[in-house]
N, C-alpha and C positions, 0 to 999 in steps of 0.2 A: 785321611784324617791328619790333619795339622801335629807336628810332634815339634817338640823343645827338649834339647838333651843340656840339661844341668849343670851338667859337671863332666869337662874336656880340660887338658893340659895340652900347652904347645909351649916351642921353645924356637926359638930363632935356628934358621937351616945350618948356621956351621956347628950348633954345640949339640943339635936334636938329637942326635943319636947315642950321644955321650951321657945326654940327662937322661933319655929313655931309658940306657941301660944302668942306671945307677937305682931309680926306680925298679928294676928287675934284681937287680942285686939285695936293695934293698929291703923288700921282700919276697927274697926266693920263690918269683914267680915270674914267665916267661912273661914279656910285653907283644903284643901282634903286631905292634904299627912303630915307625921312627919318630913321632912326635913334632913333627913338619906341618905348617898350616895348610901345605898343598895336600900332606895326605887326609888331613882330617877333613879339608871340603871334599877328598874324594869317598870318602866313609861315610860322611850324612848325607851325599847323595845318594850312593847306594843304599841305606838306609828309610832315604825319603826323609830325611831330616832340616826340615826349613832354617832353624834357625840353635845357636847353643852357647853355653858361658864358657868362654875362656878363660886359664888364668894358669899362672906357675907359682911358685914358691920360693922365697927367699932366705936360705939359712944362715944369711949374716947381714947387718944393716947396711954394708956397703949394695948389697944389692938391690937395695927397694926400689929405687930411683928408676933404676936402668931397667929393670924387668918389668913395670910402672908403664914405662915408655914404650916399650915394645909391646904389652897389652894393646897400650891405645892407639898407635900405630896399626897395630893390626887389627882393630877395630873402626880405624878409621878408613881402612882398604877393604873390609868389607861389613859396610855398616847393616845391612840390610839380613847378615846373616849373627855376625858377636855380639854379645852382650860381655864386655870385660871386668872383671872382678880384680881388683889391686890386691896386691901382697903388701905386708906390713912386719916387721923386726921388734920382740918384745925388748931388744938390747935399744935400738934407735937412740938417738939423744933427743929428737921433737915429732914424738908419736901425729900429736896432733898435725905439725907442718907434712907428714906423710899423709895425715888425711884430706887434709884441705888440700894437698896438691893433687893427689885422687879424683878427689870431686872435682879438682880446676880439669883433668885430662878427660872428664865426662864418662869417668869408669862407673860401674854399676852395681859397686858389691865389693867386699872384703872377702879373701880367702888365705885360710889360716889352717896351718898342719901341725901343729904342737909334738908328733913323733919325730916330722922330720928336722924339724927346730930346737926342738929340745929343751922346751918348758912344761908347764903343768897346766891344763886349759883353765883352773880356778886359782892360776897365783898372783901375785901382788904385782907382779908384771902383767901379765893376762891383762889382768883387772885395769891398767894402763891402758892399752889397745878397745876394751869398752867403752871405759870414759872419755877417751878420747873421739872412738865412734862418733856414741851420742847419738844412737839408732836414725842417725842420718842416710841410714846404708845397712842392707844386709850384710850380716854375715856366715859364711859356709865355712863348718869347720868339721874337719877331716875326726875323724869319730869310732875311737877304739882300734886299740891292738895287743892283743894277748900277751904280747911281751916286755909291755914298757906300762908305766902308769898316766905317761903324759896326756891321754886321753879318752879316761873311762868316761863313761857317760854319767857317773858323777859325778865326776868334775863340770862337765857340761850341765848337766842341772843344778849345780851350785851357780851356776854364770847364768843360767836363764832367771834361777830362782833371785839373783841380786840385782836383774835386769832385764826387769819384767818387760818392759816396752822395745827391748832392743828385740828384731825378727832374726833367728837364728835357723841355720839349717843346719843339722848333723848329717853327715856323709855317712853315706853305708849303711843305710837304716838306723841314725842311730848307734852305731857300737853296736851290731848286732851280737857278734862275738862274744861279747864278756859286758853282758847287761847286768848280770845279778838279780838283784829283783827289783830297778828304776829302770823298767819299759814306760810302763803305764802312769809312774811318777814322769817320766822326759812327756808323754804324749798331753798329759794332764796339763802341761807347762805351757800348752802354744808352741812347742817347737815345729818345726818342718822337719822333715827327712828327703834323704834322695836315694834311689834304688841302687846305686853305683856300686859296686863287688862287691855284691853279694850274691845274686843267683846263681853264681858257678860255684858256691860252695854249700850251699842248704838243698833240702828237698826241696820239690814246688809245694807242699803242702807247709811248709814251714814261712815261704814268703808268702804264701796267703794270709798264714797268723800274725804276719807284719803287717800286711795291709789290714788286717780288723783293726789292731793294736790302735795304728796312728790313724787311722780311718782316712776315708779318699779325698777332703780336703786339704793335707798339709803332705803330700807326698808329693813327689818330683821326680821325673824319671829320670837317670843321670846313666853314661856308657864306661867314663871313668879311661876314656882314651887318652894315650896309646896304649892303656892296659888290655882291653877287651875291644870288640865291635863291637858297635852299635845295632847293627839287625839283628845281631844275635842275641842282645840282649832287649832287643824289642821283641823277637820270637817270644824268648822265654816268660818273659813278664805278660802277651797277649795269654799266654794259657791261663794263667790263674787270675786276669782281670775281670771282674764283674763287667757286662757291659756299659753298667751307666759309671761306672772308673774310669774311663779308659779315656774321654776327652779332657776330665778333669787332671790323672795323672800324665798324661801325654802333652799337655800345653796350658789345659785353664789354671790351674793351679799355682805355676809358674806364673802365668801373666798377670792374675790376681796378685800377686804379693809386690812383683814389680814395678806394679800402675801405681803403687804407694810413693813410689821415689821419685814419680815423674820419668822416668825413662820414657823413651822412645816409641812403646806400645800405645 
């Protein structure tokens, strides 16, 4: 069966192992891999993993540019396997020139982490980075953390709910963590979800109640590397997959929403 993994982070080979482990630090959680593009095709191999969205994060507007470049670079070395997702800066001084030069490098998608950037996913900056979208482009946004407010998932349904047409994908189910009680408000929304760590912290009967939750058309399966592997976390997710799930969240689901932008598919 054909699989598409979601949601990967890489980082150019001299600084991989510096950002991987900042990621580890920064959530007191061990990372498995160095965040090198050599390791990660060697991970979807093993895997069986055809194809996956790359992408890094920018904590200050001087970097949008340069990590922009190196997405698509590395998408242009291996076309057949990235989909590359741009990073974007709520500080930037020309949100929109960040995006239009996005779409000129033939990226795929916006990815946006508000805990590690350090805004509110529904602020008036935020709110910048949509309008400037202009649902020209998904976006994948990194989605709850117990500790910080910058990404409850109400704040993310305040963003779906003032921009209904824009496709958004929450990371990690969702905010699984610290939903409150807008599960079924986020699913109600048109959002997408992607599987990405969370099975190593719930029971398997618990990401079954995710998969009813957002039901198997807007799910994404995501490995969330160099955090975790990818087989492993296709193991886990094959046990609680319904069978007629499993094409849909392993690649159709992904392909569907992407054939919307004209990509590549």
């Amino acid at each position: 069966m054909k699989i598409i993994d979601s949601h990967t982070h890489i980082y150019p080979d001299k600084i991989a192992v510096k950002a991987s482990n900042s990621i580890s630090d920064f959530y007191s959680v061990g990372v498995k891999f160095d965040g090198t593009v050599g390791k990660l095709l060697e991970r979807l191999s093993n895997a069986g993993i055809s194809e996956c969205v790359v992408h890094s994060v920018a904590t200050t507007p001087a970097q949008v540019d340069s990590i922009n470049r190196f997405i698509a670079k590395s998408v242009s070395e291996h076309p057949d396997v990235f989909f590359g997702f741009a990073t974007l800066h709520p500080d930037s001084d020309d949100i929109k020139r960040d995006v239009d030069n996005a779409i000129a490098m033939g990226l795929h998608g916006i990815k946006l982490h508000p805990d590690f950037q350090k805004f509110n996913a529904d602020s008036d900056e935020a709110m910048r980075i949509y309008e400037a979208v202009g649902g020209r482009l998904p976006i994948l946004i990194h989605a709850g953390d117990y500790r910080t407010e910058f990404s409850k998932p109400e704040r993310i349904l305040n963003v779906c709910r003032t921009f209904p047409k824009q496709d958004i994908i929450a990371a990690h189910f969702g905010g699984w963590s610290v939903w409150g009680e807008c599960a079924k408000e986020l699913a109600d929304c048109g959002i997408y979800v992607d599987t990405s760590s969370t099975q190593g912290f719930i029971p398997p009967e618990r990401v079954r109640e995710l998969l009813d939750i957002f039901s198997g058309d807007r799910i994404l399966f995501g490995s969330d590397y160099p955090m975790w592997d990818a087989a492993d976390e296709i193991k886990m997710l094959n046990k609680v997959l319904r069978e007629e799930e499993k094409e849909k969240v392993f690649h159709e689901n992904f392909e569907n929403l992407m054939k919307k932008y004209k990509t590549k598919i």
